[in-house]
N, C-alpha and C positions, 0 to 999 in steps of 0.2 A: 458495568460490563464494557469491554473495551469492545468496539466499535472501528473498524478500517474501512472509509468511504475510496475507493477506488473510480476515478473519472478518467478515463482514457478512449481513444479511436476504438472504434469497432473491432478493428485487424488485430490487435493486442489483447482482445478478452473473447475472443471464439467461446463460444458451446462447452469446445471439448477440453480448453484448457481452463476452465473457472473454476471447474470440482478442483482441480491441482493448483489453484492460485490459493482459493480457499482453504482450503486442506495445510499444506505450505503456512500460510499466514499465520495456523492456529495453532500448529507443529508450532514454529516459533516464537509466540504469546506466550504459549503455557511453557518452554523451554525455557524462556529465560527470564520471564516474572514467575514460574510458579504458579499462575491462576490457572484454573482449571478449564481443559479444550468448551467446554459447552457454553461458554460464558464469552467466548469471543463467537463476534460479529463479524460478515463481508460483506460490503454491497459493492454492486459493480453496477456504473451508470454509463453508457455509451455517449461520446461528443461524435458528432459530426465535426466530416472536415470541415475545417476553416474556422473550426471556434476556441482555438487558444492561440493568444499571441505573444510575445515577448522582444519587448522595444518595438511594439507597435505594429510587430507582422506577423501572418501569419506559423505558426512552427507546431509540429507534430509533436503533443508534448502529452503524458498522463502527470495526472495528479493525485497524492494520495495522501490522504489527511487519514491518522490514529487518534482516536479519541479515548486516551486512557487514563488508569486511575493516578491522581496527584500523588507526589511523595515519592515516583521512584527517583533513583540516584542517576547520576550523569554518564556512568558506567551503562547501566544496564539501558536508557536512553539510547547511548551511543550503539550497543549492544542489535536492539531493536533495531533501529536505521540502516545499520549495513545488511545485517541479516536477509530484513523484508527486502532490501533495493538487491541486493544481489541475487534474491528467490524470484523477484519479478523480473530480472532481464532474462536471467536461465531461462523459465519456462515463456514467455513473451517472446523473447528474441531482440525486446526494443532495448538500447542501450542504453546505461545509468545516467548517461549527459542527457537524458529525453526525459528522464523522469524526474519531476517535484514532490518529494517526501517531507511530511513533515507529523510530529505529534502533538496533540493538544490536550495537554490537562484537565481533569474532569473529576472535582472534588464528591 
């Protein structure tokens, strides 16, 4: 089951836009692996300010780690990453230089 851990500031994961990040994320899972919507996961964990840094300081950053099944190809990879990072600045408003995406394999 793929798995999207979402860690970002408060101000980027409201209430009213989580059903729509969620929603959004699983829209795009089963679009373009073909696994079916029930089978993708979201979690979304709130950081307080001040707790991501990069080169040492602090910087307003989210992170999102994909946790999916091994074997797909580097197309559909690449496919995933734009999709998700250009869904999450739409509905967020934070900009794709703010966000750390990344997926992780999971035989």
């Amino acid at each position: 089951m793929p798995v999207y851990q979402c860690l970002a500031p408060a101000q980027f994961t409201t209430p009213d836009n989580r059903d729509t990040i969620a929603a959004e994320f699983t829209r795009i899972h089963a679009t373009v692996t073909g696994a079916p919507p029930e089978f993708v996961n979201v979690i979304f964990v709130d950081l307080p300010d001040g707790r991501t840094y990069t080169a040492g300081k602090p910087l307003c950053r989210s992170l999102i780690t994909g946790f999916i099944r091994s074997g797909r190809d580097e197309q559909t990879r690449a496919r995933l990453l734009t999709q998700l990072s250009e869904a999450w600045s739409q509905i967020t408003g934070q900009p794709t230089e703010q966000l750390v995406l990344g997926l992780i394999d999971v035989e």
